[in-house]
BALOBA-1460 file (C-alpha; in Angstrom, 3 decimals):
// residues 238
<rec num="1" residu="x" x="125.532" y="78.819" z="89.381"/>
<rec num="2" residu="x" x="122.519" y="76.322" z="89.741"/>
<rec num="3" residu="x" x="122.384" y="73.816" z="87.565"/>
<rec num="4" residu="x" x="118.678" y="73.878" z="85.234"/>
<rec num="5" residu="x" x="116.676" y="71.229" z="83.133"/>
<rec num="6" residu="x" x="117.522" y="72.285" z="79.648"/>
<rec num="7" residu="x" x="114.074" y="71.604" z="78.848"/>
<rec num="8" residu="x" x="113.044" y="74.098" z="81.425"/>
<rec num="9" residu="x" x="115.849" y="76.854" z="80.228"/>
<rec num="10" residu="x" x="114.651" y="76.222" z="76.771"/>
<rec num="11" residu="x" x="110.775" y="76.460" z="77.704"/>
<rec num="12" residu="x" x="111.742" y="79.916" z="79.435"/>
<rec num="13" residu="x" x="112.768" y="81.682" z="76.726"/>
<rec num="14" residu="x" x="110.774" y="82.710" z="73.240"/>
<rec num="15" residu="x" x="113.709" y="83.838" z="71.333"/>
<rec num="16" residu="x" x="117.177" y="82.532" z="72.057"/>
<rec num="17" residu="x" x="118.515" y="82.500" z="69.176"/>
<rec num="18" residu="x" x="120.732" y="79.995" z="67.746"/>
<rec num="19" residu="x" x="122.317" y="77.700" z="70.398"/>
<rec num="20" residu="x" x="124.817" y="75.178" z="71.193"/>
<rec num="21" residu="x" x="124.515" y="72.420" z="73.930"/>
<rec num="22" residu="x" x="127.630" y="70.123" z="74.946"/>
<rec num="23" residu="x" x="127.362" y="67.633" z="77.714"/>
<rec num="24" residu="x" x="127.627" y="63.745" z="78.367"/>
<rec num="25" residu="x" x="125.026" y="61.214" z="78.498"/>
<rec num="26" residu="x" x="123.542" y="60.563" z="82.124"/>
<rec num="27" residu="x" x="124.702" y="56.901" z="81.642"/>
<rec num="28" residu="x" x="128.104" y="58.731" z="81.273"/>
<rec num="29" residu="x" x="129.017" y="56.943" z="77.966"/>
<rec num="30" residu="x" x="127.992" y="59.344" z="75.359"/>
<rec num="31" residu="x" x="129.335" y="62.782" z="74.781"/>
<rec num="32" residu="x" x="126.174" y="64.617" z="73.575"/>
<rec num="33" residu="x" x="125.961" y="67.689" z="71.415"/>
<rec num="34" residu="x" x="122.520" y="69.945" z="70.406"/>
<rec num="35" residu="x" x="122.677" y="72.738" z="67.658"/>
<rec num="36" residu="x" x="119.733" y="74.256" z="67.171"/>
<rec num="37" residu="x" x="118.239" y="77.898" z="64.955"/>
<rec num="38" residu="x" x="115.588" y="80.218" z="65.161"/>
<rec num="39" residu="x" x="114.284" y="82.768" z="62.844"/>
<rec num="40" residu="x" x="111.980" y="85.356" z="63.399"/>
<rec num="41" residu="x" x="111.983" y="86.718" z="59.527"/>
<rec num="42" residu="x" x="111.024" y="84.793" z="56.485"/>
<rec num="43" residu="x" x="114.643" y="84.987" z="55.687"/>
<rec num="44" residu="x" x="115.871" y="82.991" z="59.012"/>
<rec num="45" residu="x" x="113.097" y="80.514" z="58.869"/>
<rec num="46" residu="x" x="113.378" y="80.166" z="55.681"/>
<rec num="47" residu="x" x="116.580" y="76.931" z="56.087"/>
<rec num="48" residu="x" x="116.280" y="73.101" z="56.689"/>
<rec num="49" residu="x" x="119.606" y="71.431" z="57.859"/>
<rec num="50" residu="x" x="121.026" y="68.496" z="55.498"/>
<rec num="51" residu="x" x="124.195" y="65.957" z="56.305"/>
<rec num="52" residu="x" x="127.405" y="66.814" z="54.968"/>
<rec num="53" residu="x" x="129.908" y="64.346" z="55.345"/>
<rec num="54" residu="x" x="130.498" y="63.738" z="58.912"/>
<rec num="55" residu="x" x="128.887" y="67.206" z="59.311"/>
<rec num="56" residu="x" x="125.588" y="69.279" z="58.515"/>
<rec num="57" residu="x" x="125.050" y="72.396" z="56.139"/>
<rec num="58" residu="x" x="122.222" y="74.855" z="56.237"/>
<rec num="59" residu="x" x="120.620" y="75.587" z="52.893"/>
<rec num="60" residu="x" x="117.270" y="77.983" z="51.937"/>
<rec num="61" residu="x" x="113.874" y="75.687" z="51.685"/>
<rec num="62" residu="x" x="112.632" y="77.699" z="49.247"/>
<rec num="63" residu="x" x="115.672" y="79.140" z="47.437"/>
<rec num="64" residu="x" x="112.857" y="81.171" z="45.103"/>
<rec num="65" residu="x" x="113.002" y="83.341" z="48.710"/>
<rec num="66" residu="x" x="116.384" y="83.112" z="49.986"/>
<rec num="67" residu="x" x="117.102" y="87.271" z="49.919"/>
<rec num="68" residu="x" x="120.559" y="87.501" z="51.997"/>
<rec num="69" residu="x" x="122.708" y="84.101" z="52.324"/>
<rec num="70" residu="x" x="125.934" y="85.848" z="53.723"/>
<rec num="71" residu="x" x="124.849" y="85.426" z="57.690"/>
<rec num="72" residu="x" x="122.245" y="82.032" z="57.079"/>
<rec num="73" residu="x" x="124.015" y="79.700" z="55.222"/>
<rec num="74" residu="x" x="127.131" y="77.950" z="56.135"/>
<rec num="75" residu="x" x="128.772" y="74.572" z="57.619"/>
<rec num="76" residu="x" x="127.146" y="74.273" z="61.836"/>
<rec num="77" residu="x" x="128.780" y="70.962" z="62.432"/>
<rec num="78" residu="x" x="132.242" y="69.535" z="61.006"/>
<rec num="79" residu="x" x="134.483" y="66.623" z="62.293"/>
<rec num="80" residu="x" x="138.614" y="67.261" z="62.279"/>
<rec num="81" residu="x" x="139.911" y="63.399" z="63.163"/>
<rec num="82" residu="x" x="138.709" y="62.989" z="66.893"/>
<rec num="83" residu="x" x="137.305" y="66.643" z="67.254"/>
<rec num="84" residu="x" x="133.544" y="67.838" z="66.102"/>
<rec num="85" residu="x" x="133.112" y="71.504" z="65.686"/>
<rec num="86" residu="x" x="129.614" y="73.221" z="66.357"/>
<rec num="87" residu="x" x="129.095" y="76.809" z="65.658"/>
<rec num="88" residu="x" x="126.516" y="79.626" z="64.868"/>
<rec num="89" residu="x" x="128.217" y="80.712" z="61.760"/>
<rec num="90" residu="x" x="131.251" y="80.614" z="58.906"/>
<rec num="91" residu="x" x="133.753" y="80.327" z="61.916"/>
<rec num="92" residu="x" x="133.246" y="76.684" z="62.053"/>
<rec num="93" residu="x" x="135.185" y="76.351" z="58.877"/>
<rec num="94" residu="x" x="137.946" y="79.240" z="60.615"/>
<rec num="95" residu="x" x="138.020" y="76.934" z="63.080"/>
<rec num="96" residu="x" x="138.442" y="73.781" z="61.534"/>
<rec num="97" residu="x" x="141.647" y="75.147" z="58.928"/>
<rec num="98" residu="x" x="143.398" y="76.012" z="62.071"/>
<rec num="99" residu="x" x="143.125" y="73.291" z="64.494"/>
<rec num="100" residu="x" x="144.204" y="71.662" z="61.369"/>
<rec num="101" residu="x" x="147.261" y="73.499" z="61.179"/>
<rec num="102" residu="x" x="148.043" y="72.718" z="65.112"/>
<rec num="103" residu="x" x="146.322" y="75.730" z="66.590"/>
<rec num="104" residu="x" x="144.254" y="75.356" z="69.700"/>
<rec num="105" residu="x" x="140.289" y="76.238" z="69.157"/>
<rec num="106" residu="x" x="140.908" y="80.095" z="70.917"/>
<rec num="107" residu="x" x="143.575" y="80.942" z="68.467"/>
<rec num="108" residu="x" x="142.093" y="80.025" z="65.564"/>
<rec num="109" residu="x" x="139.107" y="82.206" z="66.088"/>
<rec num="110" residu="x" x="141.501" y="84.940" z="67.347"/>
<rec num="111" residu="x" x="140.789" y="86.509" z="63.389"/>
<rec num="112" residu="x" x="137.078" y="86.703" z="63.563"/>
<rec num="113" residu="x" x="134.635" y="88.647" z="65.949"/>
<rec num="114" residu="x" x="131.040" y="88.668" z="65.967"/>
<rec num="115" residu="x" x="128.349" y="88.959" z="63.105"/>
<rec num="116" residu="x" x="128.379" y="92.858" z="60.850"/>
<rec num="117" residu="x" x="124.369" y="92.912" z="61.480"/>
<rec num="118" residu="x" x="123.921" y="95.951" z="63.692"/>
<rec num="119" residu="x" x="122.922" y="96.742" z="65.722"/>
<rec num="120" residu="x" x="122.038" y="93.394" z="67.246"/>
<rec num="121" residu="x" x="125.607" y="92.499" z="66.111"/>
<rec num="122" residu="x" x="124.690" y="88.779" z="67.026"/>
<rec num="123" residu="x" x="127.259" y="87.056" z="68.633"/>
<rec num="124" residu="x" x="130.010" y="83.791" z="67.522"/>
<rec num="125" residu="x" x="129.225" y="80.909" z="69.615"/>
<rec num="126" residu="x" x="131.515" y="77.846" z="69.025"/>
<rec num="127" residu="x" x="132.020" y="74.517" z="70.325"/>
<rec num="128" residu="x" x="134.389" y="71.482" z="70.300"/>
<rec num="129" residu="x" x="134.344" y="68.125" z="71.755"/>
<rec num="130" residu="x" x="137.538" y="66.094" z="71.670"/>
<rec num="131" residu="x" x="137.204" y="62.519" z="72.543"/>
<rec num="132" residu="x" x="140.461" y="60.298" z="72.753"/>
<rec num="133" residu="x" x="141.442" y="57.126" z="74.200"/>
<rec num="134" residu="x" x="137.891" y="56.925" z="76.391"/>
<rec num="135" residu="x" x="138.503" y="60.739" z="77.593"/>
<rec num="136" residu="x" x="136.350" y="63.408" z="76.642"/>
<rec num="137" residu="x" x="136.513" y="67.082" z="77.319"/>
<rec num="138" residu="x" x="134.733" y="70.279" z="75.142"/>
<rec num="139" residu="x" x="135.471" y="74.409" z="75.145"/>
<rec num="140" residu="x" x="132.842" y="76.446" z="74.146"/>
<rec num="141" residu="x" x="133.352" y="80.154" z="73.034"/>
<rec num="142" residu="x" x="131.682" y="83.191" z="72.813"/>
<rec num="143" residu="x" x="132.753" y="86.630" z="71.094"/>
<rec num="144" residu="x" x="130.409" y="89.669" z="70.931"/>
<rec num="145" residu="x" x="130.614" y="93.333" z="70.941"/>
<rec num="146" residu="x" x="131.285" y="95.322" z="74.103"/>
<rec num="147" residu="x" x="127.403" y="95.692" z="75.461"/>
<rec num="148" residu="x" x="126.393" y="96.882" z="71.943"/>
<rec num="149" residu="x" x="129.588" y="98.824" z="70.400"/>
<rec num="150" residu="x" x="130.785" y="97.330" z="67.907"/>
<rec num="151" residu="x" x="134.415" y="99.310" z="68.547"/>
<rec num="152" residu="x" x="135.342" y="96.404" z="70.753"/>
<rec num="153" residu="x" x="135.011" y="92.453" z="70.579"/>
<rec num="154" residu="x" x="135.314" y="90.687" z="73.816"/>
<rec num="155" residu="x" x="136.351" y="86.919" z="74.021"/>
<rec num="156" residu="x" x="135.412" y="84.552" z="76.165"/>
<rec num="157" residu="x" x="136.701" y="80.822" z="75.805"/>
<rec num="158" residu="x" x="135.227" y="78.102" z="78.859"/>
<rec num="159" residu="x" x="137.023" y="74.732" z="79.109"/>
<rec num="160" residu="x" x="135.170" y="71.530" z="80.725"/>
<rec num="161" residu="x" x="137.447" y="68.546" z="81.449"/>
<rec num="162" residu="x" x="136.138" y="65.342" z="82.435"/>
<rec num="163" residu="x" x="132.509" y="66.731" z="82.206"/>
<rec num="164" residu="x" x="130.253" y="64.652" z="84.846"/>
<rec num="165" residu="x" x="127.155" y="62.183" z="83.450"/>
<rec num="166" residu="x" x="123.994" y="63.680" z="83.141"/>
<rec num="167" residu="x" x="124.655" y="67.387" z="82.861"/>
<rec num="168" residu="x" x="126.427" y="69.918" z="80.238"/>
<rec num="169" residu="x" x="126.834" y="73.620" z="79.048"/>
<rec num="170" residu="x" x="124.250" y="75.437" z="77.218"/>
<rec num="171" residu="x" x="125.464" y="78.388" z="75.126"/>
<rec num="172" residu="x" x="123.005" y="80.946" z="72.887"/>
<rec num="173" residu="x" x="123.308" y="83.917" z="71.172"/>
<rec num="174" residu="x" x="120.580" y="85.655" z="72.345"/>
<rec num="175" residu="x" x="120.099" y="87.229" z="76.401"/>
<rec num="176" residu="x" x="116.257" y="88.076" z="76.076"/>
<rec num="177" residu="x" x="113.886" y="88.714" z="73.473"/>
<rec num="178" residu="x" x="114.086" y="92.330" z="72.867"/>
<rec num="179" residu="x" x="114.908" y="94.980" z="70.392"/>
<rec num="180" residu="x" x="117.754" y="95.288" z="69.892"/>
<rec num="181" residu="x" x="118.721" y="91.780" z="70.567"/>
<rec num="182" residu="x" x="121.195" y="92.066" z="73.889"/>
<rec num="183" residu="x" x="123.776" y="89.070" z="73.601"/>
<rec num="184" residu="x" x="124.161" y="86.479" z="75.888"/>
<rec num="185" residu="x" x="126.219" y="87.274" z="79.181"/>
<rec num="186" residu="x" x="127.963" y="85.477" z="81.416"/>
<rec num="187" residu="x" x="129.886" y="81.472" z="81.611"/>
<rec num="188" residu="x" x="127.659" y="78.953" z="79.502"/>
<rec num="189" residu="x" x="124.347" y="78.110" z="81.517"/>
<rec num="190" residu="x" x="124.873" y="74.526" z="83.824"/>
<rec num="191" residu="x" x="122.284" y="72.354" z="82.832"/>
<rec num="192" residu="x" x="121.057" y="68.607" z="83.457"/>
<rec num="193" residu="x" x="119.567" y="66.038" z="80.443"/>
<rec num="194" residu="x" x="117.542" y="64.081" z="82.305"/>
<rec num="195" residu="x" x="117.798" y="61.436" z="79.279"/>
<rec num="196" residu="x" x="119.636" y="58.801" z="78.089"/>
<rec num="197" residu="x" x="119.052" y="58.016" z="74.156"/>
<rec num="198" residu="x" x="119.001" y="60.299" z="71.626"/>
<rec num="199" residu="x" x="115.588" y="60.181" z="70.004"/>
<rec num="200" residu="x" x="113.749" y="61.020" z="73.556"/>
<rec num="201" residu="x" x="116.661" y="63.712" z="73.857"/>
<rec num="202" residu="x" x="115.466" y="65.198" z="70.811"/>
<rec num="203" residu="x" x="112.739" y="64.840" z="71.182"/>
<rec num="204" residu="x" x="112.450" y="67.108" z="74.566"/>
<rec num="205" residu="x" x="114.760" y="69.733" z="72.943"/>
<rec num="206" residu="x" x="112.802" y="70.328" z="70.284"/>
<rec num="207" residu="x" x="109.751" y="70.067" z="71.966"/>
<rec num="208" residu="x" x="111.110" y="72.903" z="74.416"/>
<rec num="209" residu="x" x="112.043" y="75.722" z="71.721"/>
<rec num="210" residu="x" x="109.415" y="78.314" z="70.984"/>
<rec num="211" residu="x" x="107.242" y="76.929" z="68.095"/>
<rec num="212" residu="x" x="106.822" y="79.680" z="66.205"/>
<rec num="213" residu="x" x="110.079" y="80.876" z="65.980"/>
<rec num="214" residu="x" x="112.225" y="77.091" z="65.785"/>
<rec num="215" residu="x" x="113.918" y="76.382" z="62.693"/>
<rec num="216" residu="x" x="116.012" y="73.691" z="62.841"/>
<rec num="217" residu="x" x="117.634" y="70.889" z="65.179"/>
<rec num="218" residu="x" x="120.859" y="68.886" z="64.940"/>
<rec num="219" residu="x" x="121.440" y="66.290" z="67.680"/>
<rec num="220" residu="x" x="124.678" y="63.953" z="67.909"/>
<rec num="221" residu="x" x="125.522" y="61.287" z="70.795"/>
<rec num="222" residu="x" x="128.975" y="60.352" z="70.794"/>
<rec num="223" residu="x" x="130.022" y="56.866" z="71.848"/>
<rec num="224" residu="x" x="133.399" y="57.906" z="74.336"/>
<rec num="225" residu="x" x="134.592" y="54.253" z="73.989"/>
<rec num="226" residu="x" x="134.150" y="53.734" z="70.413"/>
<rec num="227" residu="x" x="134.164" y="57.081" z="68.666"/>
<rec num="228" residu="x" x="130.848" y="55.786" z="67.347"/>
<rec num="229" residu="x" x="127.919" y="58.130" z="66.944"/>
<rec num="230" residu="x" x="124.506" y="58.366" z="66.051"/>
<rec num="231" residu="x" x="122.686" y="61.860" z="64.563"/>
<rec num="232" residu="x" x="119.198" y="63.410" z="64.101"/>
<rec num="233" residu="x" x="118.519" y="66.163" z="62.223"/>
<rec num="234" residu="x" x="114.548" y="68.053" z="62.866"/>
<rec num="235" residu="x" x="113.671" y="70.367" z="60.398"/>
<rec num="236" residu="x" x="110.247" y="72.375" z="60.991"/>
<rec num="237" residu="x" x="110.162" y="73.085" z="56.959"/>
<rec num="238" residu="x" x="109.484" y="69.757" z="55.408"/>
């Protein structure tokens, strides 16, 4: 695989979907997480994300228009102790109850599959970052339907230990923008950051997604020493 700009990745495609990036800092210091959604129906675009705790929720804009919460609306980001959980859905909180109860981040989504929207049937992308004692290492996962049937769920769970400065994993729901939506294939793209702080990091990222079809953007830098972190949160509805 050759490693890719995420700005460039991100600048390539008009409609990936929702998507995850986990990485470290190229100083090496910061573990760095992106969470970003799209919409391409007033329903979709019609979210802002706002803090929750340690975490973020997504909530309607306008709830005069909100017509179908079931698939928009839930918990992206939550923190269990020294882990933070990012996902694309409800699964975040499946996740969260059992890591809780001592079960690693595969088997606790072991009881969920990907999203009952045919026939895109859009699929669960997760993350987690666990920092501890100055060592960091994330998973990401992916489950979707078998090339389209929804008969079968295939799961896919990558592991990065020690992850090097200056580059990460890039995750998305979304393989290209057509009708239906085909969902991502393969291991999580390898890309490079090419930036150090977090406000010119967000800056690029959200720069890079489409702009008619970006939603919403949810940026955290992790301090590996400290536990420490800093967040932004872009919104397109304001």
């Amino acid at each position: 695989m050759e490693k890719i700009s995420i700005y460039e990745e991100l600048q390539s495609k008009t409609y990936p979907g929702r998507g995850i990036v986990l990485g470290k800092s190229t100083d090496g210091t910061k573990a760095v997480c992106a969470y970003f959604i799209m919409g391409r129906s007033e329903n979709s675009r019609n979210r802002v994300f706002v803090e929750e705790g340690e975490g973020i929720r997504t909530e309607a804009f306008d709830p005069s228009k909100m017509v179908d919460p079931s698939l928009i609306i839930y918990a992206p980001v939550r923190v269990l102790g020294n882990k933070t959980i990012v996902t694309n859905g409800d699964q975040t909180d499946t996740i969260y109850e059992g890591m809780d109860k001592q079960l690693t981040f595969e088997q606790s989504l072991r009881c969920r599959e990907f999203e009952p929207d045919g026939p895109n049937y859009t699929p669960r992308i997760s993350g987690v970052m666990h920092i501890e004692n100055g060592k960091y290492n994330y998973a990401m996962s992916i489950l979707k339907s078998n090339n389209g049937d929804p008969d079968s769920c295939n799961r896919y769970t990558f592991a990065y230990e020690n992850p090097k400065a200056g580059e990460g994993r890039f995750i998305h729901t979304y393989e290209k923008d057509i009708n239906p939506l085909p969902s991502f294939e393969g291991e999580p793209t390898w890309v490079s950051f090419e930036a150090d702080d977090i406000d010119t990091f967000t800056d690029k990222i959200w720069t890079s997604l489409n702009e008619d079809n970006k939603v919403s953007l949810f940026v955290r830098f992790i301090d590996i020493a400290t536990g420490e972190y800093e967040t932004r949160i872009v919104n397109k509805n304001k």
